[in-house]
KOLNURO-927063 format. One line per field, with one value per residue: residue in three letters; x, y, z of N, C-alpha, C, CB in turn. Coordinates in steps of 0.1 Angstrom, whole numbers, plus 5000, padded with zeros to 4 digits. Glycine has a CB too. Example, Ala and Ser with C-alpha at 12.3 -4.5 7.8 and 13.67 -1.06 7.14 Angstrom:
residuo = [ALA|SER]
n_c1 = [5132|5128]
n_c2 = [4943|4978]
n_c3 = [5078|5071]
ca_c1 = [5123|5137]
ca_c2 = [4955|4989]
ca_c3 = [5078|5071]
c_c1 = [5132|5129]
c_c2 = [4967|5000]
c_c3 = [5078|5079]
cb_c1 = [5113|5141]
cb_c2 = [4955|4994]
cb_c3 = [5090|5057]
***
This chain:
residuo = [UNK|UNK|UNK|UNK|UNK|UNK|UNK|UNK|UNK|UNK|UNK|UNK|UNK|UNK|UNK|UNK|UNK|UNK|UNK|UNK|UNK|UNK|UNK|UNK|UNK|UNK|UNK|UNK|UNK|UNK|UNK|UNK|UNK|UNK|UNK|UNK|UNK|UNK|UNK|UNK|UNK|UNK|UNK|UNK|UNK|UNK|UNK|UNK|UNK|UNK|UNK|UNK|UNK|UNK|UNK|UNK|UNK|UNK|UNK|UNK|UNK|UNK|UNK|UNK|UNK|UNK|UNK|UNK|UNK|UNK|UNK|UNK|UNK|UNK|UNK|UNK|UNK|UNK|UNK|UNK|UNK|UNK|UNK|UNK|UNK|UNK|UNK|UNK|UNK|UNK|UNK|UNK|UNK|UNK|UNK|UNK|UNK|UNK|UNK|UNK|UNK|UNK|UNK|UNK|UNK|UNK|UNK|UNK|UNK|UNK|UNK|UNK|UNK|UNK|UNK|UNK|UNK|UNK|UNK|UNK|UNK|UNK|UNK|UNK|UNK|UNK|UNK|UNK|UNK|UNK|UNK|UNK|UNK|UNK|UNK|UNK|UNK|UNK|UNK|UNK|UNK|UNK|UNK|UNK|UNK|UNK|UNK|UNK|UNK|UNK|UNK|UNK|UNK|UNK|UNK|UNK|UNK|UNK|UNK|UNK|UNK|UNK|UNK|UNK|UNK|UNK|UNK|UNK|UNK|UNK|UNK|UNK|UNK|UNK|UNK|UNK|UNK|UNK|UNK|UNK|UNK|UNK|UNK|UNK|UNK|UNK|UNK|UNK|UNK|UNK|UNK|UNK|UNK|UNK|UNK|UNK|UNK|UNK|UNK|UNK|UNK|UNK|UNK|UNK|UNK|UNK|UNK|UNK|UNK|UNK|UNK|UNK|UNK|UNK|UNK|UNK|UNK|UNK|UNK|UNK|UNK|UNK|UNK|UNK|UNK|UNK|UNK|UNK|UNK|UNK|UNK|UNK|UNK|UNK|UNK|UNK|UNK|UNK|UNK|UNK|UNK|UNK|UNK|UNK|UNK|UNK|UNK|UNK|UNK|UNK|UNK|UNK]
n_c1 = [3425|3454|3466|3454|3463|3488|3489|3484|3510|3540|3571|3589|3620|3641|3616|3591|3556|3529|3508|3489|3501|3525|3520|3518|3540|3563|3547|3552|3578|3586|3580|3594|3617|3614|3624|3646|3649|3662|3684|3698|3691|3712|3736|3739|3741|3758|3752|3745|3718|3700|3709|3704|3676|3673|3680|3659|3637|3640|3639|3612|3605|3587|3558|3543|3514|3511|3497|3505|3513|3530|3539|3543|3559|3573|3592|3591|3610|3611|3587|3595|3617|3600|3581|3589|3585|3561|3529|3498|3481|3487|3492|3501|3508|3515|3519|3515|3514|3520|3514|3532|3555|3541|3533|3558|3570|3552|3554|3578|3583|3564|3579|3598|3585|3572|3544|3525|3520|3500|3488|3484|3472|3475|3469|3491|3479|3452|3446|3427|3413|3404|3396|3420|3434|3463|3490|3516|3529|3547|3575|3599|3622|3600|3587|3599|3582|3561|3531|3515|3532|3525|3494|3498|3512|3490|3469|3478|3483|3453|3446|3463|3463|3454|3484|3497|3525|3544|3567|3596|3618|3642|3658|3684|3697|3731|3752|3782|3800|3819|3814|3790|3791|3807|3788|3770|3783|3785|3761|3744|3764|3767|3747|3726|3743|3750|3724|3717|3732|3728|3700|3688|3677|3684|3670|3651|3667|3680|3661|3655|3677|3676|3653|3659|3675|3654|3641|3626|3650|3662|3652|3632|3618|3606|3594|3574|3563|3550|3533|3518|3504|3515|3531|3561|3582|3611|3644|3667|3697|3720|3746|3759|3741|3731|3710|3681|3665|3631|3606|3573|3544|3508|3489|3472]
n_c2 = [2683|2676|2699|2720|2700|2706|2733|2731|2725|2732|2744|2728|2732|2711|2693|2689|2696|2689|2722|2724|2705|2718|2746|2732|2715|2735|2745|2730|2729|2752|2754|2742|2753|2773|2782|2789|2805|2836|2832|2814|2831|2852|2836|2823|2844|2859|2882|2900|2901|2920|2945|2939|2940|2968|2981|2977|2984|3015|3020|3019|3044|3054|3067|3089|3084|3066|3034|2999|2967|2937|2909|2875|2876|2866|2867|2895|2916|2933|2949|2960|2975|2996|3000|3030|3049|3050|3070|3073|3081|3060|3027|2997|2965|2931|2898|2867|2831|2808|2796|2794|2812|2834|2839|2834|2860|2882|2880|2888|2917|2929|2927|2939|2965|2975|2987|2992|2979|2953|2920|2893|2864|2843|2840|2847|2842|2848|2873|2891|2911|2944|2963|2981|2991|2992|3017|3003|2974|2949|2925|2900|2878|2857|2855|2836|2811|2806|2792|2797|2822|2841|2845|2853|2876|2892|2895|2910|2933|2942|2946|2970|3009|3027|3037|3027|3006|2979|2960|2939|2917|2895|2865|2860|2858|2861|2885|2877|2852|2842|2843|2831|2803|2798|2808|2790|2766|2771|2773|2744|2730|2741|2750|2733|2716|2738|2743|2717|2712|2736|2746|2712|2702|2699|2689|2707|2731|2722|2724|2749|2762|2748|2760|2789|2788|2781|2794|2829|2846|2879|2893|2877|2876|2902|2901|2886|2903|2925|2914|2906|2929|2953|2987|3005|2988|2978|2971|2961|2953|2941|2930|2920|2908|2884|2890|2908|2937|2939|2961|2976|2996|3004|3007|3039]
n_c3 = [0735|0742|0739|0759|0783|0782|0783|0807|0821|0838|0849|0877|0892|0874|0866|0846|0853|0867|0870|0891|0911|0916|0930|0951|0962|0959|0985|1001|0996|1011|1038|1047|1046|1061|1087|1088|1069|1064|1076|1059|1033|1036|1041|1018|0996|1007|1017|1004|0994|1006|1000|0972|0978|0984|0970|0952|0963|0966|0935|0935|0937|0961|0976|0999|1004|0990|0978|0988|0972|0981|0974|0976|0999|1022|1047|1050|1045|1022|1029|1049|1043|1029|1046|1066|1047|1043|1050|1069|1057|1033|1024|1033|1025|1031|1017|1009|0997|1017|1040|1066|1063|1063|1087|1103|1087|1097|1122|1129|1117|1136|1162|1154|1155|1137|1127|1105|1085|1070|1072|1046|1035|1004|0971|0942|0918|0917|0931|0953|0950|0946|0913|0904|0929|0937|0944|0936|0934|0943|0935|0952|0948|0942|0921|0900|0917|0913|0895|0875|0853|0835|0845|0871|0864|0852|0871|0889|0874|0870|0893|0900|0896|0874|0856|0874|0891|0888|0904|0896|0916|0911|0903|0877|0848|0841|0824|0820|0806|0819|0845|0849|0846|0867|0884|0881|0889|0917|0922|0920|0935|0955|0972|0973|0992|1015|1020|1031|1055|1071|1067|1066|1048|1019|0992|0988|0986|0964|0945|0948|0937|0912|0899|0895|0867|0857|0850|0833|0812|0805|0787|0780|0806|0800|0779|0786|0805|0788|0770|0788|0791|0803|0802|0788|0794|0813|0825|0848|0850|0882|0899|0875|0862|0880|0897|0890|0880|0867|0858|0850|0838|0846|0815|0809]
ca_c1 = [3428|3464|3471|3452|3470|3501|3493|3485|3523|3548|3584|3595|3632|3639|3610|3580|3544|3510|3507|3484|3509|3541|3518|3515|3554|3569|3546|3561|3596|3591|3578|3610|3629|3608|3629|3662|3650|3665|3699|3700|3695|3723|3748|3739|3741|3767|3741|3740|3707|3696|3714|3697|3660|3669|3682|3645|3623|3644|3637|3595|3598|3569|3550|3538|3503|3510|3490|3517|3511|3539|3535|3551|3569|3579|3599|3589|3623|3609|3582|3605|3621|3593|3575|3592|3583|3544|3523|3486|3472|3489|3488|3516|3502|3524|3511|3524|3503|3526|3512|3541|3562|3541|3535|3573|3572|3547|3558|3593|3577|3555|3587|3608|3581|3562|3527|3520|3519|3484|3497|3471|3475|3468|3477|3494|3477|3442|3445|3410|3417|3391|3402|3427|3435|3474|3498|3525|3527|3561|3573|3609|3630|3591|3578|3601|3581|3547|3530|3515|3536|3516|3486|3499|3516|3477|3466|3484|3477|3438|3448|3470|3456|3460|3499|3506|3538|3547|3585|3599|3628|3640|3675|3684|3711|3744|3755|3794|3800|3832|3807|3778|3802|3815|3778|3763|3790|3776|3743|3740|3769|3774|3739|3722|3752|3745|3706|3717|3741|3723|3682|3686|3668|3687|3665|3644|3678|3682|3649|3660|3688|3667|3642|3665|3681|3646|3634|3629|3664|3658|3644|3622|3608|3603|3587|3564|3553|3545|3523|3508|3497|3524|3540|3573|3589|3623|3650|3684|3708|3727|3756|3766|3731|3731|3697|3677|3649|3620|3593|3563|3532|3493|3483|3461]
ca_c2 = [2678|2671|2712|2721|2697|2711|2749|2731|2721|2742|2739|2721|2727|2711|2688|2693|2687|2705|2738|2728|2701|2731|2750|2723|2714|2747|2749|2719|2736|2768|2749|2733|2763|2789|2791|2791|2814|2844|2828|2813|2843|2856|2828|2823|2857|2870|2893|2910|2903|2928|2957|2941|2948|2985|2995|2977|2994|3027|3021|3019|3059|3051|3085|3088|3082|3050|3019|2989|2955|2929|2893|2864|2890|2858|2869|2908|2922|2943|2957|2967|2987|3002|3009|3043|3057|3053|3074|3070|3074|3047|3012|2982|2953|2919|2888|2854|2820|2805|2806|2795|2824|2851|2845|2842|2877|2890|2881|2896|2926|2930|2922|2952|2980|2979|2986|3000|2966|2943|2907|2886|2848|2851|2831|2859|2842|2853|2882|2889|2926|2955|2964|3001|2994|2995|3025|3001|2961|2945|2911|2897|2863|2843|2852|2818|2803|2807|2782|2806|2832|2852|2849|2864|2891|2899|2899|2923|2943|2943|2953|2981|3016|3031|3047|3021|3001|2968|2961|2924|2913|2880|2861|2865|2855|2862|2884|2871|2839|2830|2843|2825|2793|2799|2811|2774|2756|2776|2770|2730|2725|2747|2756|2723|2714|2745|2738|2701|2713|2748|2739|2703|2706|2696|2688|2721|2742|2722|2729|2769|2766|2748|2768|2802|2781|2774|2814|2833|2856|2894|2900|2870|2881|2920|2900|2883|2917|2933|2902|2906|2942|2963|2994|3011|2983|2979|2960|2967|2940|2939|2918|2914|2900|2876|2893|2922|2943|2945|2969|2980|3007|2997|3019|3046]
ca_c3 = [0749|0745|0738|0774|0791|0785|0791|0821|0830|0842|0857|0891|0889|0858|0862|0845|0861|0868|0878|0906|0918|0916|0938|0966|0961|0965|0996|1013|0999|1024|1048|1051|1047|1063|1103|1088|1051|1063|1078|1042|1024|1043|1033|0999|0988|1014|1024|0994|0987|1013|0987|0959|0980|0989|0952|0943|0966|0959|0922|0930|0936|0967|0978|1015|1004|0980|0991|0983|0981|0984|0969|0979|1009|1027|1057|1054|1040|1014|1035|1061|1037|1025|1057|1069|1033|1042|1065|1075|1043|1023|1029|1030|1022|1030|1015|1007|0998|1027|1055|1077|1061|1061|1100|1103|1086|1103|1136|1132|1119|1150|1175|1151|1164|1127|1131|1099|1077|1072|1065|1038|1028|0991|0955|0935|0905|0921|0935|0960|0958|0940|0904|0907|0943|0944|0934|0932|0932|0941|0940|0952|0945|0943|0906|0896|0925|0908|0881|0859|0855|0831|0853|0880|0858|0847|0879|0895|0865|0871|0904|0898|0894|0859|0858|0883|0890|0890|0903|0902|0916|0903|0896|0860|0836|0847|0815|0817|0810|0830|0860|0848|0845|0879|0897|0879|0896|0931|0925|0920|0940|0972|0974|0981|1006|1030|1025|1041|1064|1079|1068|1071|1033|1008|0986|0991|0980|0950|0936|0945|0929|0895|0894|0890|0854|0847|0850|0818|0814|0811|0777|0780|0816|0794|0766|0794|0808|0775|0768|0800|0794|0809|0793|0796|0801|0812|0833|0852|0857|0891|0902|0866|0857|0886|0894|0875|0888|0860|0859|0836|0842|0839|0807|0818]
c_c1 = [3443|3469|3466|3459|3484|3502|3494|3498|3533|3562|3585|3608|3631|3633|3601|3567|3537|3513|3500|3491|3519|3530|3521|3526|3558|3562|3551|3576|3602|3587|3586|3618|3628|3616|3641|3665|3659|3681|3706|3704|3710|3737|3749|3743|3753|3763|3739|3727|3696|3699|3703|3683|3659|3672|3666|3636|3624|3638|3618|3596|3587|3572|3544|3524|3500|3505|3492|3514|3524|3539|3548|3567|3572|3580|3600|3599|3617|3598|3588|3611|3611|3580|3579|3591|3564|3535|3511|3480|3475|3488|3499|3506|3513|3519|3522|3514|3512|3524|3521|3553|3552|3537|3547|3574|3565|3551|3574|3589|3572|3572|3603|3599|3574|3549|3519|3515|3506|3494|3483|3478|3469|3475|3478|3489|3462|3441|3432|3406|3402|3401|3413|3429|3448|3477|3509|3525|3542|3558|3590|3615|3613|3582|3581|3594|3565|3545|3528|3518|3528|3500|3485|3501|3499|3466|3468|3481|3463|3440|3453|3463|3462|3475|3503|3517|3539|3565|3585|3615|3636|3658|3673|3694|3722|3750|3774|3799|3808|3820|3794|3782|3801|3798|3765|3770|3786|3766|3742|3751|3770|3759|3728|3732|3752|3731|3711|3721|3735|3709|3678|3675|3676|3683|3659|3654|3682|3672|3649|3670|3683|3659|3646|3671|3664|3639|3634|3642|3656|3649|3633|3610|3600|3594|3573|3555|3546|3535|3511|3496|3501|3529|3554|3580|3600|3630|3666|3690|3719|3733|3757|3753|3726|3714|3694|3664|3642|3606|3587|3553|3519|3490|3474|3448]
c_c2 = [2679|2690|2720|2715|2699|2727|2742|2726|2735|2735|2736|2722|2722|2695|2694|2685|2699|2710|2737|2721|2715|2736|2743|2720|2730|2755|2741|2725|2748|2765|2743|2742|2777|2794|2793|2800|2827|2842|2822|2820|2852|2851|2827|2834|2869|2882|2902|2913|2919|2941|2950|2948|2958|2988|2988|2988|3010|3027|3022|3036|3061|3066|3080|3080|3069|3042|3009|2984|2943|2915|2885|2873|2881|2866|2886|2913|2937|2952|2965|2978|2998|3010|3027|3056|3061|3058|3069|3071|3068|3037|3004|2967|2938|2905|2876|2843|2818|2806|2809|2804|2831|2849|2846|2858|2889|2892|2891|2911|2935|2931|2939|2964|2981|2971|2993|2994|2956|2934|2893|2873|2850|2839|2846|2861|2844|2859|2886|2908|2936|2960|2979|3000|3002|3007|3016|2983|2956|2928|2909|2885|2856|2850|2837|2806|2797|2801|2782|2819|2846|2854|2858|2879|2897|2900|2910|2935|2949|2951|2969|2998|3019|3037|3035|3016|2988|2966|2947|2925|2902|2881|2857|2855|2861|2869|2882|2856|2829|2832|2836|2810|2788|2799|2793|2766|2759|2772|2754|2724|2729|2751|2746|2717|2725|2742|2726|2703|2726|2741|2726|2698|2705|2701|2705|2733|2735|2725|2743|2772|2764|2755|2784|2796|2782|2788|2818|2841|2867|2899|2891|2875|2892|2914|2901|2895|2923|2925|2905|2915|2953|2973|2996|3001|2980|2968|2966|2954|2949|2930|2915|2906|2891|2878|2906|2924|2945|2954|2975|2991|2999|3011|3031|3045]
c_c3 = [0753|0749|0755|0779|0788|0784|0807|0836|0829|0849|0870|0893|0874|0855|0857|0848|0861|0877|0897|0918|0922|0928|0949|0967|0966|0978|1003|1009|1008|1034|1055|1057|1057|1076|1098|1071|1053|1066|1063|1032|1023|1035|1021|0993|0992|1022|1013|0991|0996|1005|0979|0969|0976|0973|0947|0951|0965|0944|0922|0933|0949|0972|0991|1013|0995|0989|0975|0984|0978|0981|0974|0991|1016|1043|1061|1049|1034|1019|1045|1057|1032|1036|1060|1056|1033|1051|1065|1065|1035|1031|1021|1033|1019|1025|1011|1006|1011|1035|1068|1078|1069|1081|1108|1104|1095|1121|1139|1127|1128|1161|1167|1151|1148|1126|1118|1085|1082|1065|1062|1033|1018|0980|0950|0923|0904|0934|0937|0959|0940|0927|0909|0922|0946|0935|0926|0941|0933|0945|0943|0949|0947|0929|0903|0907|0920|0896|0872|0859|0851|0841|0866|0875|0858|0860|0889|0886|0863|0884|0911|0890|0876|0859|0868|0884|0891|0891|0912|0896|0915|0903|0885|0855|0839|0826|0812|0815|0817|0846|0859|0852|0865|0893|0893|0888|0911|0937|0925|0929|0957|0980|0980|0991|1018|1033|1037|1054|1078|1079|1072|1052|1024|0990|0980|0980|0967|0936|0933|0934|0912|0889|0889|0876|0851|0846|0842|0827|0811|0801|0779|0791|0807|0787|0774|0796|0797|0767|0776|0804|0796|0795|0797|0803|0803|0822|0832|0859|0869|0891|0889|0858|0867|0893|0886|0879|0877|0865|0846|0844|0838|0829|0816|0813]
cb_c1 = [3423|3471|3464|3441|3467|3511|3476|3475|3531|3540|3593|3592|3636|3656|3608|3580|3547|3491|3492|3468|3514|3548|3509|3507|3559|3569|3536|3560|3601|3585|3571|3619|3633|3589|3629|3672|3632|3657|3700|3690|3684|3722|3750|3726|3726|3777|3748|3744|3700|3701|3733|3696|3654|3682|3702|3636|3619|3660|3647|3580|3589|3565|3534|3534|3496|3524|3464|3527|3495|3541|3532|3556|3563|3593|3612|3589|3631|3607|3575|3618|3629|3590|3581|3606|3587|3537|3522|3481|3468|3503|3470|3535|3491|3528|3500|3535|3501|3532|3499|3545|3565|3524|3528|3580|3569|3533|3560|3610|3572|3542|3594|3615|3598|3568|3522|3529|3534|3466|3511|3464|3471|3475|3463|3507|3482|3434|3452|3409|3448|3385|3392|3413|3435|3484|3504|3536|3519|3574|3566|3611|3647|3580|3584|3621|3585|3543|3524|3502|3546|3512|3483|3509|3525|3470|3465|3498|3479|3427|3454|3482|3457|3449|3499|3502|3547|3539|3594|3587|3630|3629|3685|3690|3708|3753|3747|3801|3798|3859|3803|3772|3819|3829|3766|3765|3807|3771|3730|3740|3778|3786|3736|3719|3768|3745|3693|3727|3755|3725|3674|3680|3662|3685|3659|3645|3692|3685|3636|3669|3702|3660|3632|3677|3692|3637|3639|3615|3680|3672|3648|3627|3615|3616|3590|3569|3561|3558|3530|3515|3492|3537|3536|3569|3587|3625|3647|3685|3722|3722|3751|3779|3735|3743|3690|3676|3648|3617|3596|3551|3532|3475|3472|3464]
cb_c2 = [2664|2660|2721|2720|2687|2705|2764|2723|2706|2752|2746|2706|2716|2713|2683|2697|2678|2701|2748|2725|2688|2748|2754|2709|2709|2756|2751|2698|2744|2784|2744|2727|2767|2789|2783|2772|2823|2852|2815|2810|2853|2850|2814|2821|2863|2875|2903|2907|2885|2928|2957|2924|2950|2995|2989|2959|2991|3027|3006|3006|3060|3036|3092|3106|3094|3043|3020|2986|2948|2929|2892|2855|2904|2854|2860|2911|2912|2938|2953|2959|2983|2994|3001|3042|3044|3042|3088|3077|3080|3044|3006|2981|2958|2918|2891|2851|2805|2805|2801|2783|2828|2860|2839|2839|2881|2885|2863|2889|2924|2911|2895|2951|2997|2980|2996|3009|2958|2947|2900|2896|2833|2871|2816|2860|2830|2845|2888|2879|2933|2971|2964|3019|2982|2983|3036|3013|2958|2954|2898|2900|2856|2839|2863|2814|2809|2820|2775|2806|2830|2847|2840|2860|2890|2889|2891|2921|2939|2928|2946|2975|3026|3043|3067|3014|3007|2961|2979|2907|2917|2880|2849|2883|2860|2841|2894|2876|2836|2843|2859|2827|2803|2819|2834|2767|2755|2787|2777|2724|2725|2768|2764|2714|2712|2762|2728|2688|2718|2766|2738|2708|2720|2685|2677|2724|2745|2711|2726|2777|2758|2741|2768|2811|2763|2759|2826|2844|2854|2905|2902|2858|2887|2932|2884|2877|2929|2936|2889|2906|2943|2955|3006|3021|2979|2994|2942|2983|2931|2938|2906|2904|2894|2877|2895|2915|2959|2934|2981|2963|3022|2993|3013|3059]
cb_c3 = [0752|0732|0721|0780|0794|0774|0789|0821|0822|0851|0857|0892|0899|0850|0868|0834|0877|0872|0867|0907|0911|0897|0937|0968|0946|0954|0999|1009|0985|1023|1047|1037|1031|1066|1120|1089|1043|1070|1091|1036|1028|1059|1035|0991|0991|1005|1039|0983|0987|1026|0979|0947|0992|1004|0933|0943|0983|0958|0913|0941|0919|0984|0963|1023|1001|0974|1000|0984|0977|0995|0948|0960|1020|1018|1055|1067|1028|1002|1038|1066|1027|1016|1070|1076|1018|1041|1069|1086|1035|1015|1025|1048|1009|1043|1005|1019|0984|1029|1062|1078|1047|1046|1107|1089|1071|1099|1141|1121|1116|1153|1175|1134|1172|1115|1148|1099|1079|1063|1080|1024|1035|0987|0942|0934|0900|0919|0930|0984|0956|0953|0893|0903|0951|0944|0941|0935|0917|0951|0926|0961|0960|0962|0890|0896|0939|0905|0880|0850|0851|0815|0856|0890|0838|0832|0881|0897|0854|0871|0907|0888|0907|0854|0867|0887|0899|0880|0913|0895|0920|0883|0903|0855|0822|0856|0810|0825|0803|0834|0865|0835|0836|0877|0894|0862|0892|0930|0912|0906|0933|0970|0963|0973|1003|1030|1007|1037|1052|1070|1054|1089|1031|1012|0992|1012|0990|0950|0941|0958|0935|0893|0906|0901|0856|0852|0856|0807|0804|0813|0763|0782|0832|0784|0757|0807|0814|0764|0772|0810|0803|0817|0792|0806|0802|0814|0825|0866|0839|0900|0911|0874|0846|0893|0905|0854|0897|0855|0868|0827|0832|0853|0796|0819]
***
């Protein structure tokens, strides 16, 4: 009894508690954050994070006729980019458990002239989708948001055609340590005082900021995947490590 109930915990920041609580928490955390996520993203990151998307959705290789699906797509970003890559025979597929994101995303979508995106409320860790659907499976900054990580990994992998792709983009491990030093003192300090100050959320941005410390680092995520199923797998640190795009294949 005792060994189930502790697969059945997972991280909160650097609480630990059940998986099925973290779900219901990290929905009241974007619910908080969801009208002011993209002005957020902005400050925190300086806007960089918009570069990190495009070198990910560059790095999935997409093909006119790929049919993409998008996990935890929040506020649309990474479909946006990936839109003008897809014609009438692939398929963009935007999803998010959240529902008060993904109609965020979907609405600014819709009001930026793209008509080429379906937008699904979904758990990433049961995925509703037909085995071999996708060519290519992405996720951005919300794997660390998810309770069991490996589940979702293996779901998306049932999902994924044979040769398929899986491409997550995640904040990592900082591999310098005067910058690691320097982006710790960022994160627990500067990062919950704009949440308070811009979101009104405090709280909300300190759990963001815990939950990237409580993330596997680069080989660990690689181990994860290779556990999960995946081949070929690999990983490219950005910003010094500060994030790191992983990706694997489904066997064939």
């Amino acid at each position: 009894m005792n060994r189930k109930t502790s697969k059945e915990k997972t991280s909160f920041g650097f609480r630990n508690i059940d998986e099925k609580k973290k779900t219901k928490k990290v929905k009241e955390v974007f619910d908080a954050v969801s009208s002011n996520y993209d002005l957020m993203n902005d400050l925190l990151s300086f806007g960089v994070h918009r570069l990190w998307k495009r070198v990910a959705v560059n790095k999935c290789n997409l093909r006119p006729h790929h049919k993409i699906l998008d996990l935890a797509g929040g506020t649309g970003d990474m479909v946006k980019l990936m839109s003008p890559k897809i014609d009438e025979k692939g398929m963009l597929v935007l999803s998010d458990i959240n529902q008060k994101m993904l109609h965020f995303g979907r609405d600014k979508l819709i009001d930026e002239g793209l008509t080429n995106v379906l937008s699904i409320q979904l758990d990433a860790q049961n995925l509703p989708f037909k085995e071999n659907s996708f060519d290519v499976i992405s996720i951005a900054f919300g794997l660390r948001n998810i309770a069991n990580k490996k589940k979702s990994l293996r779901s998306a992998l049932y999902c994924l055609k044979p040769g398929g792709l899986i491409s997550i983009l995640e904040f990592s491990r900082p591999t310098n340590e005067n910058i690691r030093e320097i982006y710790d003192l960022y994160s627990y300090e500067i990062i919950p005082k704009l949440g308070e100050i811009v979101a009104k959320s405090d709280e909300s941005y300190r759990y963001l900021a815990e939950s990237i410390r409580m993330h596997p680092n680069q080989e660990e995520l690689m181990d994860l995947m290779k556990e999960s199923g995946y081949t070929y797998c690999d990983y490219e640190n950005l910003s010094n490590g500060i994030v790191a795009i992983h990706q694997g294949i489904k066997p064939k």
